[in-house]
Each structure stands twice: as structure tokens, then as C-alpha cells.
N, C-alpha and C positions, 0 to 999 in steps of 0.2 A: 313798556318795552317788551312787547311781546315776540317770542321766539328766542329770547336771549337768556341764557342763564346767568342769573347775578356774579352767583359763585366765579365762572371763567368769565366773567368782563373784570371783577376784582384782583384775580390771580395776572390777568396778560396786563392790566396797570400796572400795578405793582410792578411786574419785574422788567415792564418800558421804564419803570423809574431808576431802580436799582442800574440800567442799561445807563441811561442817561448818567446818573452817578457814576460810575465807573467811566464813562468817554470824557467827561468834565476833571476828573481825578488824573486820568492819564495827562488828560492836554496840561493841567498846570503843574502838577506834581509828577511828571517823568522822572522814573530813575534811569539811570544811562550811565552804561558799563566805561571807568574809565582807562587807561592803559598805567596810570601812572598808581603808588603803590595805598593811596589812600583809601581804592573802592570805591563804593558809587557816588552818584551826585541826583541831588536833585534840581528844578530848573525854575527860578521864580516866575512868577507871572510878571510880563511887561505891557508898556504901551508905548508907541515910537509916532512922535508926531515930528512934521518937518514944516520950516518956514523957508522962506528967502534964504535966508541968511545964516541958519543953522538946523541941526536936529535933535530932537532931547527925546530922550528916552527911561521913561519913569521904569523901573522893577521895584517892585513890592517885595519891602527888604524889611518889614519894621521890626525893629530892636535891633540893625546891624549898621555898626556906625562906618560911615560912608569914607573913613582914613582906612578901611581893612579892608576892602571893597578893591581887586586887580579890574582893573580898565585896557587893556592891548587893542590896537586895528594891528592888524596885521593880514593883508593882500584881499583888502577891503574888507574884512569882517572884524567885529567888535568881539572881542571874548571875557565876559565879566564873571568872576568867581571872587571866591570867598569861604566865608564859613560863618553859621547861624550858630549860636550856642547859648543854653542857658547860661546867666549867671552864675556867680562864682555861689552867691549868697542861698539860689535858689537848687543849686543841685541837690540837699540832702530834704526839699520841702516833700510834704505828699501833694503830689500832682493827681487832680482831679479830671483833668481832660488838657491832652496836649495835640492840636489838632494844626497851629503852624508847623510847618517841614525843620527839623535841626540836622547838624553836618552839613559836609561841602556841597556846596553849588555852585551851577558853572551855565552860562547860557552864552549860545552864538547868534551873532545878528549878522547877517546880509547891508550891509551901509549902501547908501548909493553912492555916486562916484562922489570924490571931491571934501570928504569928509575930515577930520583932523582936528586936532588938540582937543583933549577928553579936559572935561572939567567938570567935577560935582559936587552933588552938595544934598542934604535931605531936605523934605518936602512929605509933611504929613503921611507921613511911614511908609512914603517911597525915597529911593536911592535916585535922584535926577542928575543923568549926565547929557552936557551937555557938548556936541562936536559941532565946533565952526566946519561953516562950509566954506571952500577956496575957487574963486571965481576963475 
């Protein structure tokens, strides 16, 4: 590799990674300022698939049981929140690395038209809701 210095090919990797890192960070872990008196929220990661006949929408909730989980459409969008929290058992452990998101979160979805009656249920440490679609 001649005419390139090691040293600055290693330094401008490196920090396209930390770059990267940080854009990856943002998209799934946004905090977002909320009005109401609890503070912020963070926003799980999802995935929205649609059929025929309905659309389910997996967020990656694991360890948050899906009866604590708000589900609303309201003037077409879905508005799901909650709250992550350790254990009652686990709050006074030494925590060696806590790298899932805890406290409230809240995420909005865009539905398409014709969507209706939220139903869920868990699914290998996702929250799956499922909205009939109305013909």
C-alpha cells in the first residue's frame, strides 16, 4: 500500500466505526423529550409485516410482559408504551453490564388504512401485536 500511511487508514476506520455506532445507537435507542411529567423515553426496535388479512408488529420487548404493554390507534397511528424494569429481586445485584434500555418507552407507527382490534401476545422476546385489517 504504497503512499498510504497505516497510522491514518487506522485512525479514519476506526472513528467511520464509532460513526456507525453512534447512527445504529440513535436509530434504535432514541431518547425523545416527552410532555408528560415522567421524562424521557426510549423507543424499542420493531418490525411491521402485513398480510391479507392483518398486520403484526413484533417490538423487541424481552423481559416485559405483554399485559403492561399500552396498545392505542388513534387517527391511524399505533402508540405503544410501557416501562422496562429490572426485577424486583435484581435491583440490589452488582450489575456487570446493562446494555438493554430500562424506563419508559413509547413508540409511534404510521398504520395503513383499515387497521383495528390490537391483540398480543409474546413471541421469543418480542411483544407481537397483532391489528385485523377491515375490508
Amino acid at each position: 500500500m504504497p503512499g498510504r500511511d497505516p497510522m491514518n487508514w487506522m485512525l479514519s476506520e476506526a472513528i467511520e466505526q464509532l460513526s456507525r455506532a453512534e447512527r445504529m445507537h440513535r436509530q434504535f435507542f432514541s431518547l425523545t423529550a416527552t410532555a408528560e411529567p415522567r421524562g424521557s423515553t426510549w423507543e424499542p426496535p420493531i418490525d411491521v409485516i402485513e398480510t391479507d388479512d392483518e398486520v403484526l408488529i413484533f417490538v423487541a420487548l424481552p423481559g416485559v410482559d405483554p399485559d403492561g404493554v399500552e396498545a392505542v390507534i388513534a387517527d391511524g397511528i399505533l402508540v405503544i408504551r410501557g416501562q422496562r424494569t429490572l426485577p424486583a429481586e435484581l435491583r440490589h445485584a452488582r450489575i456487570h453490564r446493562l446494555e438493554l434500555p430500562q424506563g419508559h418507552f413509547e413508540r409511534r407507527i404510521v398504520l395503513p388504512a383499515g387497521c383495528c382490534d390490537v391483540s398480543r401476545f409474546a413471541a421469543n422476546g418480542c411483544i407481537v401485536l397483532r391489528l385485523a385489517k377491515t375490508f
